[in-house]
SEPATI-776558 format. One line per 8 residues: number of its first residue (from 1); their letters; for each residue x, y, z negated of N, C-alpha, C. Coordinates in Angstrom, 3 decimals, decimal comma, padded with zeros to 6 digits. Layout:
NUM = a = X:Y:Z:X:Y:Z:X:Y:Z  ...
This chain:
1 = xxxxxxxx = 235,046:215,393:-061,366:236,210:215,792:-060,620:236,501:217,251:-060,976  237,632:217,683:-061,081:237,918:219,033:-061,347:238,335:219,469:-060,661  238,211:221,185:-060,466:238,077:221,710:-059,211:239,378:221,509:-058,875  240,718:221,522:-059,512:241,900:221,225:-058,741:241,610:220,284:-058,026  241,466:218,603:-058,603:241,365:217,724:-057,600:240,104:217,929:-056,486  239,339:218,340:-056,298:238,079:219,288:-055,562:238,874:219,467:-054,338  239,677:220,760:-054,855:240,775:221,313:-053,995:241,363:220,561:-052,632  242,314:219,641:-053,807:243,265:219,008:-053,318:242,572:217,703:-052,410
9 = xxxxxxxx = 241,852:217,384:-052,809:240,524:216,473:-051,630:240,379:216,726:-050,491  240,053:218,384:-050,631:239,707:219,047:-049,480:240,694:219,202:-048,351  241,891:219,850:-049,035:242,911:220,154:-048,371:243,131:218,721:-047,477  243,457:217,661:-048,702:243,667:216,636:-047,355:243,366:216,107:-046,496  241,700:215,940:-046,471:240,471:215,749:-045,844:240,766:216,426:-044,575  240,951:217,897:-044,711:240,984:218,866:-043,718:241,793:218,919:-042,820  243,217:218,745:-043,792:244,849:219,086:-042,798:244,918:220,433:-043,498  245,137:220,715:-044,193:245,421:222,414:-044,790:246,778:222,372:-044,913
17 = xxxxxxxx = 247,842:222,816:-043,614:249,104:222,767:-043,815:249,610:223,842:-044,734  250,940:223,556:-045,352:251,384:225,207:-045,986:250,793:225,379:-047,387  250,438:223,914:-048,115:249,737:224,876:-049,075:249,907:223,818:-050,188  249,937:224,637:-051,405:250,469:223,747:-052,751:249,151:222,753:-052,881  249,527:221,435:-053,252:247,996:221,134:-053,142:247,375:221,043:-054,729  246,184:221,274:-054,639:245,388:221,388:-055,289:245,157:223,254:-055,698  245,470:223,352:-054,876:245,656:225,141:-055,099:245,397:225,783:-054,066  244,050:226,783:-054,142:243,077:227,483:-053,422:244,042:228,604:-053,228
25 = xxxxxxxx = 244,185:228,733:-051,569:245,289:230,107:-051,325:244,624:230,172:-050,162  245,086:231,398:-049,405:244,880:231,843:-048,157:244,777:230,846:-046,996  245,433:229,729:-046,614:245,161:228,905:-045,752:244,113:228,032:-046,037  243,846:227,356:-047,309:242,801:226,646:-047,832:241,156:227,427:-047,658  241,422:229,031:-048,120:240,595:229,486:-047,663:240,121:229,757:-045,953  240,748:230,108:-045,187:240,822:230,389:-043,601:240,428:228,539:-043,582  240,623:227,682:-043,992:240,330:226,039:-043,212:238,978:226,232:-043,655  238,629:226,316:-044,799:237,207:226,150:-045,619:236,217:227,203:-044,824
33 = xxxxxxxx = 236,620:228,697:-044,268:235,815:229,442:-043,626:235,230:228,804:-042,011  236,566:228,175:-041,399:236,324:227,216:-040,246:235,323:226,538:-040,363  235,393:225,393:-041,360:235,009:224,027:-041,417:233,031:224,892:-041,916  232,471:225,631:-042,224:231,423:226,114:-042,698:231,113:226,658:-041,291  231,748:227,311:-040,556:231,462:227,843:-039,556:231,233:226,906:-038,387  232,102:225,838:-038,256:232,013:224,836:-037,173:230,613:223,711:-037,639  230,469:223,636:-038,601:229,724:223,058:-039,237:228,426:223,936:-039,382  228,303:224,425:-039,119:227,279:225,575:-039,093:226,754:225,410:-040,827
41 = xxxxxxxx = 227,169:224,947:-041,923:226,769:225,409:-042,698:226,192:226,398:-043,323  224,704:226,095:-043,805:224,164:227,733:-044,735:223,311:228,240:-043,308  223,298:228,387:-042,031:222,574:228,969:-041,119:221,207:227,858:-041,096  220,192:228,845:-041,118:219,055:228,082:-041,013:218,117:229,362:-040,465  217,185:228,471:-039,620:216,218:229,069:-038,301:214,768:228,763:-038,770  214,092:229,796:-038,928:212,682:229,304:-039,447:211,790:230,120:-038,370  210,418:229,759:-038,315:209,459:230,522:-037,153:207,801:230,147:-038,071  207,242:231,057:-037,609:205,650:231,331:-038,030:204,927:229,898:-037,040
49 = xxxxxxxx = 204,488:229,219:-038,228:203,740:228,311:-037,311:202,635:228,468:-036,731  202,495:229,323:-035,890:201,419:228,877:-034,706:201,471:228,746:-033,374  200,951:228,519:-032,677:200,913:227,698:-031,257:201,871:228,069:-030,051  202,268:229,203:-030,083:203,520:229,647:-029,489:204,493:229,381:-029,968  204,618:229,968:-031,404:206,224:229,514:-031,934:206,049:228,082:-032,431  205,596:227,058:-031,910:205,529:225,814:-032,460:205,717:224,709:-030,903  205,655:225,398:-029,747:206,136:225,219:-028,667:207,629:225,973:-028,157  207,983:226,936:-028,780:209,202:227,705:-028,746:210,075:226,756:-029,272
57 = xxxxxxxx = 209,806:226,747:-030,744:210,473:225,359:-031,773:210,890:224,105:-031,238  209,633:223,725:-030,876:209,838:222,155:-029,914:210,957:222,555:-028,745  210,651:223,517:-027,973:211,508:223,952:-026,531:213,436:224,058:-027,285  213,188:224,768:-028,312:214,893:224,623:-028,838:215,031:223,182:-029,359  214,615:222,668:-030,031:214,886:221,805:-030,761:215,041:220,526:-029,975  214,384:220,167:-028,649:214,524:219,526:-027,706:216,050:219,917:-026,880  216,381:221,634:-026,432:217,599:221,525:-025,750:218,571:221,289:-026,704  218,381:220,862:-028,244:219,679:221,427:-028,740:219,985:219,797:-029,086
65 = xxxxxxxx = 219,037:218,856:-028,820:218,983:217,471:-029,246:219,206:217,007:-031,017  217,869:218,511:-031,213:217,982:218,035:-032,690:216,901:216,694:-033,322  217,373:216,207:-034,436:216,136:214,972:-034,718:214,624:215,553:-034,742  214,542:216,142:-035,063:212,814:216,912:-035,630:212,647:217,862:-035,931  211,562:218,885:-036,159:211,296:220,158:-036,919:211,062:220,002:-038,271  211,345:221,170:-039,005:210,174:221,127:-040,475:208,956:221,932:-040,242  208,034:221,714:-040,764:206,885:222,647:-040,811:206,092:222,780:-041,885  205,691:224,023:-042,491:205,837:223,942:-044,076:204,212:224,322:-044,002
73 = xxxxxxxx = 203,151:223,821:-044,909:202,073:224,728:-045,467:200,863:223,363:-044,382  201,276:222,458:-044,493:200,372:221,549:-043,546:199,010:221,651:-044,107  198,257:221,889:-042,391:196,777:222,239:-043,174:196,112:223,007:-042,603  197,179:224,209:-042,356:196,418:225,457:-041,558:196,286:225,660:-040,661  197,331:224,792:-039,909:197,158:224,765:-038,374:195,974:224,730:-037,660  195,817:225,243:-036,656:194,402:225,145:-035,458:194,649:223,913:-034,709  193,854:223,287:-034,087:194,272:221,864:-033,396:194,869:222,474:-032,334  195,155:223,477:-031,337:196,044:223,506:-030,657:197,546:223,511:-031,081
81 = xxxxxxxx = 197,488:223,557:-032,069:198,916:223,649:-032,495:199,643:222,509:-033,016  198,681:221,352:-033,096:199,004:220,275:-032,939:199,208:219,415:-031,422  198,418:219,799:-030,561:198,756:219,615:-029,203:199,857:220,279:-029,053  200,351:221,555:-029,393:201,670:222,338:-028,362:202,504:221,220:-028,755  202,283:220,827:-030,415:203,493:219,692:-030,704:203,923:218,754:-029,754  202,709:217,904:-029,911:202,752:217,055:-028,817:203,301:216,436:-027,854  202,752:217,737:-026,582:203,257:217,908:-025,511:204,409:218,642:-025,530  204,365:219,175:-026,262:206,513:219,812:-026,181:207,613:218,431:-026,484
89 = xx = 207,232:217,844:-027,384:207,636:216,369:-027,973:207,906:215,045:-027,471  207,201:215,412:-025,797:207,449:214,126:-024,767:208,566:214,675:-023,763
């Protein structure tokens, strides 16, 4: 696909009134800054895994009704920090 038709995808996808299509202008841009922003695109939340911030994690990730955590470096954890999981998790 080439970035005109890219463009012009987008635009219609979106509703990008006002604007030549297939052609990146000021409104295409202002929809595309929205749609990243409402979308929370690119923002990402990381925390030190141990037993506090791994109950902190669970505590957001529960109010925000997200599917799951990541947790990177499996291995090092202390077994409480598999319990905070746990019990934050019910």
């Amino acid at each position: 696909m080439s970035t005109e038709a890219a463009v012009q995808a987008f635009q219609q996808d979106f509703g990008v009134l006002g604007s030549t299509l297939g052609t990146y202008d000021a409104a295409t841009e202002a929809r595309l800054a929205a749609v990243i922003d409402q979308e929370q695109i690119g923002n990402i939340a990381s925390w030190d895994e141990n037993t506090q911030a791994a109950t902190q994690l669970m505590g957001v990730a529960n109010s925000a009704h997200l599917a799951g955590i990541r947790v990177w470096r499996l291995g090092y954890q202390a077994t409480s920090f598999w319990s905070a999981l746990a019990q934050s998790g019910e």
